[in-house]
C-alpha positions in Angstrom: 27.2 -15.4 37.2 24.6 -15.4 40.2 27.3 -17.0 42.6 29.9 -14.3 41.0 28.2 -11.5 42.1 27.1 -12.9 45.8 30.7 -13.3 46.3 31.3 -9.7 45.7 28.3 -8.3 48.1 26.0 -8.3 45.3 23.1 -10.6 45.8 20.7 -10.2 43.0 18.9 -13.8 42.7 16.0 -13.0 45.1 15.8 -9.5 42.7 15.7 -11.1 39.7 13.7 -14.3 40.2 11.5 -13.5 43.6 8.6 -12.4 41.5 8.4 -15.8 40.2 8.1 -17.4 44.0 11.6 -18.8 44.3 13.3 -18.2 47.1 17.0 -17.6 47.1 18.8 -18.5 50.0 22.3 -19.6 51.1 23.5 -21.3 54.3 27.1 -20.9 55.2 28.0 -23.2 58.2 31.1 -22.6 60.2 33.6 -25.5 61.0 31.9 -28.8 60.9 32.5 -32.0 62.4 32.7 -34.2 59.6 35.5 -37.0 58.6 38.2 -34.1 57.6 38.0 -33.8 61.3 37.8 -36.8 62.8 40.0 -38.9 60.0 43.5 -39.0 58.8 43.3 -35.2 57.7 42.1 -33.7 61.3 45.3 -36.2 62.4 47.7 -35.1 60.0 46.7 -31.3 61.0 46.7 -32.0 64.9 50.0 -34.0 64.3 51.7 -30.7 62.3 50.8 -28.7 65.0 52.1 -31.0 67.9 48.9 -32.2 69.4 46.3 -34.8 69.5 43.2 -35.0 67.5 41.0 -34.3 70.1 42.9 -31.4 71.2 42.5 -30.0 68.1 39.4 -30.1 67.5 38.1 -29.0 71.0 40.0 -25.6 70.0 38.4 -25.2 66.3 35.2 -23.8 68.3 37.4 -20.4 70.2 39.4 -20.2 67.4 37.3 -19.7 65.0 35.2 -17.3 67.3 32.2 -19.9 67.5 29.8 -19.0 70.2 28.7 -22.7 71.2 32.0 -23.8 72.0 31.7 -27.0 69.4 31.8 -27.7 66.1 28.9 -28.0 64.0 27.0 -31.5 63.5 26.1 -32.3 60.2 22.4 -33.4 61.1 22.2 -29.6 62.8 23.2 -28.2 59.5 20.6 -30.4 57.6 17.6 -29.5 59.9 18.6 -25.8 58.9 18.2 -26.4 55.5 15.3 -28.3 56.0 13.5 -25.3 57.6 14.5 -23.0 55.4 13.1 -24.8 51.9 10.0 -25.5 54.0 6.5 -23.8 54.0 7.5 -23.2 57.4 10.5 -20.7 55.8 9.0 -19.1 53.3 9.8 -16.1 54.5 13.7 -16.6 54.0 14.2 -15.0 50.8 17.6 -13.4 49.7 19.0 -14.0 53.1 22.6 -15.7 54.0 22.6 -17.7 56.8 25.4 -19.0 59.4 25.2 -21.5 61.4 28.0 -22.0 64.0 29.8 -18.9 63.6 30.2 -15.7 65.1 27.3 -14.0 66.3 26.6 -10.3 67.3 26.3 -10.3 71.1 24.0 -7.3 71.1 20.6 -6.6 71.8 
């Protein structure tokens, strides 16, 4: 029900269980570099589009709007969530975060 509602704009964990002292979080990465990628998926795509794999891949980052101009490491998205369930995070309640996507370029 809880993930129901967070898909409609509607986060209400952190509301109904922050008293309590648990946090609520979610992280939502952007295109990751992970075996999909890399393996006979990431070929078959690349091949369907009429390049090589490492072309491919080297254009996930602009199109998808990504900022660093990669994709997304796995161990980058674990230190994240590492962080974020630490003491050192406790103050991350309620919040969504993303990781290798767009970001607002203002001030």
């Amino acid at each position: 029900m809880l993930v129901r509602r967070e898909r409609q704009g509607h986060v209400r964990a952190p509301e109904l269980v922050g008293r309590q002292g648990v946090r609520v979080n979610t992280l939502t990465p952007g295109p990751t570099l992970t075996y999909l990628w890399e393996g006979p998926v990431g070929a078959a795509l690349a091949a369907a589009q009429g390049v090589d794999q490492a072309t491919l891949i080297a254009a996930v980052p602009a199109a998808s709007g990504m900022t660093t101009g990669r994709l997304v490491e796995p161990d980058e998205i674990a230190e994240l969530i590492t962080f974020v369930v630490s003491p050192k995070g406790r103050e991350h309640r309620g919040r969504r975060v993303h990781h290798g996507r767009r970001c607002a370029k203002t001030v």
